[in-house]
SEMITOR-41592 format. One line per 8 residues: number of its first residue (from 1); their letters; for each residue z, x, y of N, C-alpha, C. Coordinates in pm, 1 decimal. Layout:
# SEMITOR-41592
NUM) A) Z/X/Y/Z/X/Y/Z/X/Y | ...
//
This chain:
# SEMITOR-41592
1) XXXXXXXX) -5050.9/-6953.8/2034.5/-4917.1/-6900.6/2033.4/-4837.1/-6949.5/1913.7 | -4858.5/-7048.3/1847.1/-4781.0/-7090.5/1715.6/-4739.6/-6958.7/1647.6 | -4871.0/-6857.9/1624.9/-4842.4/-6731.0/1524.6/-4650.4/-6697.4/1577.9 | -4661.0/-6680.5/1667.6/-4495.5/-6669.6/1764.2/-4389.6/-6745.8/1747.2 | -4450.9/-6866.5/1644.5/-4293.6/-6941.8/1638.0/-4272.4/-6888.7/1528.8 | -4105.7/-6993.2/1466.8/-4041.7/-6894.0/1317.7/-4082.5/-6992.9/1247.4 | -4071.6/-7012.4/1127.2/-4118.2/-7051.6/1037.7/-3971.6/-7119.7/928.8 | -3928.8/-7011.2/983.5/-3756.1/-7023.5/922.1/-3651.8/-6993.2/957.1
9) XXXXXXXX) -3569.7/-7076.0/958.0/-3437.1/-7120.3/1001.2/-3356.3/-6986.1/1072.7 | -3323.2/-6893.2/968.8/-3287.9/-6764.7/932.0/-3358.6/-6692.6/1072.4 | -3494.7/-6647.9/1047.6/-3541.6/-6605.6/1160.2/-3538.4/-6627.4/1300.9 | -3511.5/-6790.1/1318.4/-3418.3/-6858.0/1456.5/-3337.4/-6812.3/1509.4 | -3241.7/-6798.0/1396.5/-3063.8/-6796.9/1438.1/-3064.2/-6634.8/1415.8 | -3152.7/-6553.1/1396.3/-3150.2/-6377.1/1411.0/-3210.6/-6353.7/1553.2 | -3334.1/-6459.0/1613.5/-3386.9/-6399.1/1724.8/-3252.3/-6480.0/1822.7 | -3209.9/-6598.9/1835.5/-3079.0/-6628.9/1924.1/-2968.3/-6548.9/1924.5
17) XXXXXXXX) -2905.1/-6441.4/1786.9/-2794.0/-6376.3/1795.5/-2866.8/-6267.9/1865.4 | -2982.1/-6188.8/1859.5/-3045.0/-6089.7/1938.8/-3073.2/-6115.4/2042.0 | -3087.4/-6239.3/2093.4/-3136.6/-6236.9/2275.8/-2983.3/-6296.9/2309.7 | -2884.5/-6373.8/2243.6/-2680.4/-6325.7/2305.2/-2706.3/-6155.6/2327.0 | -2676.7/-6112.8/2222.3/-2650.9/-5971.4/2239.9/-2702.5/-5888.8/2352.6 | -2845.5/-5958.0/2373.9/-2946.7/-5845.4/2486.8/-2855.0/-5935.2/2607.7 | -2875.9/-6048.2/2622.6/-2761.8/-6099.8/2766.3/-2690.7/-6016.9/2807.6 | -2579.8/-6003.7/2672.0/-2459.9/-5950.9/2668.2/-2444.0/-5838.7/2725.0
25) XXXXXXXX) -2522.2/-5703.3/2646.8/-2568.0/-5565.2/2693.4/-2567.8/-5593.1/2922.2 | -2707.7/-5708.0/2912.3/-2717.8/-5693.7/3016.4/-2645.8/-5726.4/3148.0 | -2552.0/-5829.2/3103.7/-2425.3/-5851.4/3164.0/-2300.1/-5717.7/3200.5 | -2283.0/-5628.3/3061.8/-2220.6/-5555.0/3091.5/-2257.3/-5424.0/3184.8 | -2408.8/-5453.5/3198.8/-2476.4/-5326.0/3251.8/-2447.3/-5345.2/3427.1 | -2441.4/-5460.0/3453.8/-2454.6/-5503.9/3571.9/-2325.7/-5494.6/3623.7 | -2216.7/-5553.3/3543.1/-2083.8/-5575.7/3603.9/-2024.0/-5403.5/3598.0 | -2100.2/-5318.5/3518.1/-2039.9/-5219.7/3508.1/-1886.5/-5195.5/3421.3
33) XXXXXXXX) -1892.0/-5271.7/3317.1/-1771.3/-5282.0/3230.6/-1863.2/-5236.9/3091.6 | -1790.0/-5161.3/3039.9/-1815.9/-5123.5/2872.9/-1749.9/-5241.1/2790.3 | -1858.5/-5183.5/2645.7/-1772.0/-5333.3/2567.4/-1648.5/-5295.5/2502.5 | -1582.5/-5173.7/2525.5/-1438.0/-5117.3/2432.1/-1347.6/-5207.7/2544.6 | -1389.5/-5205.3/2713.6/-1296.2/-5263.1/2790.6/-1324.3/-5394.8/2776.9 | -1426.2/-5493.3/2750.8/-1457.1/-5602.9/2718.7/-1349.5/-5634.4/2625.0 | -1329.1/-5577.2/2492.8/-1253.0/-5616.7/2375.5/-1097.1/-5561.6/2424.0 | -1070.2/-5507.9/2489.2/-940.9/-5484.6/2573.5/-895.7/-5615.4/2620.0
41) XXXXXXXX) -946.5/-5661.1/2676.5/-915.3/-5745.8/2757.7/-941.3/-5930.0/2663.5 | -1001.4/-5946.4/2605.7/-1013.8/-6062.1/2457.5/-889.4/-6020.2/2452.5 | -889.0/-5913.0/2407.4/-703.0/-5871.6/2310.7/-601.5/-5922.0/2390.1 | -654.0/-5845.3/2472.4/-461.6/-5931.0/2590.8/-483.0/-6055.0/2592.6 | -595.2/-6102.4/2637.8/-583.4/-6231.3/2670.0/-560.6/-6374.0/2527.3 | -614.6/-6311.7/2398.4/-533.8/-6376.6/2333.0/-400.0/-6360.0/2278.8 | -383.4/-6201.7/2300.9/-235.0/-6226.8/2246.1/-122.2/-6329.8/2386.2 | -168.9/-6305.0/2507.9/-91.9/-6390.9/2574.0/-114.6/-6557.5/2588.5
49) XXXXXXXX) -270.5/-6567.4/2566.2/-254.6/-6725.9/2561.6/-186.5/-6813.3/2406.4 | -224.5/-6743.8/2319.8/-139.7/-6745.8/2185.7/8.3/-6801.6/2180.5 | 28.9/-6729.6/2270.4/210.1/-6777.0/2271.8/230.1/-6939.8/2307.2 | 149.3/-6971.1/2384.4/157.4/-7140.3/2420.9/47.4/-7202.9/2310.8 | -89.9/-7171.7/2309.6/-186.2/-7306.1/2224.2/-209.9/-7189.8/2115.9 | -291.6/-7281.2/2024.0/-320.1/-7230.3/1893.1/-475.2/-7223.4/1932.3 | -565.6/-7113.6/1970.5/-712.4/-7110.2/2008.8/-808.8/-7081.5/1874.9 | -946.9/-7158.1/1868.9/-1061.0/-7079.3/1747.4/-1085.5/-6937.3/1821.7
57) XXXXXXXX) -1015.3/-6807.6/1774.4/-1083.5/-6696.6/1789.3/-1245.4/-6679.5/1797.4 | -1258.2/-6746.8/1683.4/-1405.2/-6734.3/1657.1/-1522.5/-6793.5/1787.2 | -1468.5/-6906.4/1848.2/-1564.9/-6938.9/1960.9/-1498.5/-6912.3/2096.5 | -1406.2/-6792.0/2103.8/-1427.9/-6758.0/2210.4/-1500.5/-6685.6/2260.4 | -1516.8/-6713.4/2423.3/-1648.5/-6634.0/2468.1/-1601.1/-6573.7/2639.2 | -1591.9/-6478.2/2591.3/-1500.9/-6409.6/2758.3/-1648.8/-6316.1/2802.6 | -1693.2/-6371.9/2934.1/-1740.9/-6201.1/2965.7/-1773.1/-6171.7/3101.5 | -1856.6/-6099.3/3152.3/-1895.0/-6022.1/3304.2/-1998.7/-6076.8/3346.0
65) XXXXXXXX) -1950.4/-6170.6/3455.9/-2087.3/-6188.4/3512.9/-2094.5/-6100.7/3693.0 | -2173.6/-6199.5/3714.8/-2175.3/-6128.5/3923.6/-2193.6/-6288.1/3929.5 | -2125.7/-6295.8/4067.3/-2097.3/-6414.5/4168.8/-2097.5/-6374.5/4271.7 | -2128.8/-6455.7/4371.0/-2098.9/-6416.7/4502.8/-1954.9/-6503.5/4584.5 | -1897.9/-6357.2/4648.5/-1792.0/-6423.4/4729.4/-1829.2/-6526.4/4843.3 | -1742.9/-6612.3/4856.0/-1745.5/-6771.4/4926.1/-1769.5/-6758.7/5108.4 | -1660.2/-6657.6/5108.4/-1629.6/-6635.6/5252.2/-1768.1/-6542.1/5330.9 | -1858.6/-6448.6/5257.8/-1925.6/-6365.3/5318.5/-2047.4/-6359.1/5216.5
73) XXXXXXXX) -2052.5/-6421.8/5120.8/-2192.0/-6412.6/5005.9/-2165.5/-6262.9/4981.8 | -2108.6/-6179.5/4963.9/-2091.1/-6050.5/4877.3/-2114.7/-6053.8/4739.5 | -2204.4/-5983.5/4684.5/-2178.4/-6004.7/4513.4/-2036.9/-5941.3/4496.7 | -1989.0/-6002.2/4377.7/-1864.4/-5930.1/4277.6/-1823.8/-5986.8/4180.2 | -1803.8/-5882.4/4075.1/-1794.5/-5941.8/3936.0/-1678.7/-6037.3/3901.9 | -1715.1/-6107.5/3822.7/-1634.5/-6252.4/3766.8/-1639.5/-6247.0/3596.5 | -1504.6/-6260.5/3572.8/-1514.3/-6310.5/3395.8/-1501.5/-6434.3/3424.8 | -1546.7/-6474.2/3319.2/-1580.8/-6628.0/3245.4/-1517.4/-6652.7/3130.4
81) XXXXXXXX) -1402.6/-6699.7/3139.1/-1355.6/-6739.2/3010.5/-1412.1/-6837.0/2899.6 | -1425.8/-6863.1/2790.4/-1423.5/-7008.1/2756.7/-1356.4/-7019.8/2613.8 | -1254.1/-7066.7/2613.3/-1122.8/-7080.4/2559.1/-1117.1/-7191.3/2444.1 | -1178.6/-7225.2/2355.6/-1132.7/-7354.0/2259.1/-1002.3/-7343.2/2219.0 | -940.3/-7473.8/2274.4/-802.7/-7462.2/2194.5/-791.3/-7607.7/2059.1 | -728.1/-7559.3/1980.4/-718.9/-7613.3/1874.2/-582.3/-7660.4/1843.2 | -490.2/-7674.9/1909.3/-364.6/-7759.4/1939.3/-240.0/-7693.7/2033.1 | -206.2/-7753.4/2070.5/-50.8/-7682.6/2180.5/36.0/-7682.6/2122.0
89) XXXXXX) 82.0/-7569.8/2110.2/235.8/-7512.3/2021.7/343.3/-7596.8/2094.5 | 434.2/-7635.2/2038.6/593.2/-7672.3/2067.0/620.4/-7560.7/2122.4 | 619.1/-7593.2/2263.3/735.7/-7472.5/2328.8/809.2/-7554.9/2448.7 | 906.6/-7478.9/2480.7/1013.8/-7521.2/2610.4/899.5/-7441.2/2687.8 | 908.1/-7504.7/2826.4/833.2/-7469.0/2971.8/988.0/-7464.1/3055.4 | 1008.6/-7324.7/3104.5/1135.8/-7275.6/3204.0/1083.4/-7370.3/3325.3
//
């Protein structure tokens, strides 16, 4: 099986961004969300967390999974946020 490993770096980090992506696909296939509503929803959610912390756009990672409910084991879909923040804005809290 060696013939199967990479050889180079490059080729690593192309087969890891291709098996995110296939997750990804397959996450959305399941939860039944498209990725235009996927990026809908990134959008709101940084323009509203924005207003309080300063977040890396770049490593956020929002998406669709399935969970099961607590009370009866039902599947139903769940986002997963994961939010790096990179400092808390000066603001008044009402």
């Amino acid at each position: 099986m060696a013939f199967l490993k990479s050889s180079n770096k490059n080729e690593s980090n192309s087969k890891n961004v291709a098996k995110e992506r296939l997750k990804l696909v397959l996450i959305h296939d399941r939860a039944h969300v498209s990725s235009r509503f996927l990026d809908m929803i990134k959008g709101d959610i940084i323009r509203v967390i924005s207003d309080y912390v300063e977040i890396d756009e770049e490593g956020l990672d929002i998406k669709f999974t399935r969970t099961r409910r607590e009370s009866d084991d039902t599947p139903v879909p769940a986002l997963i946020a994961n939010i790096p923040i990179i400092k808390m804005k000066d603001r008044m809290m009402d």
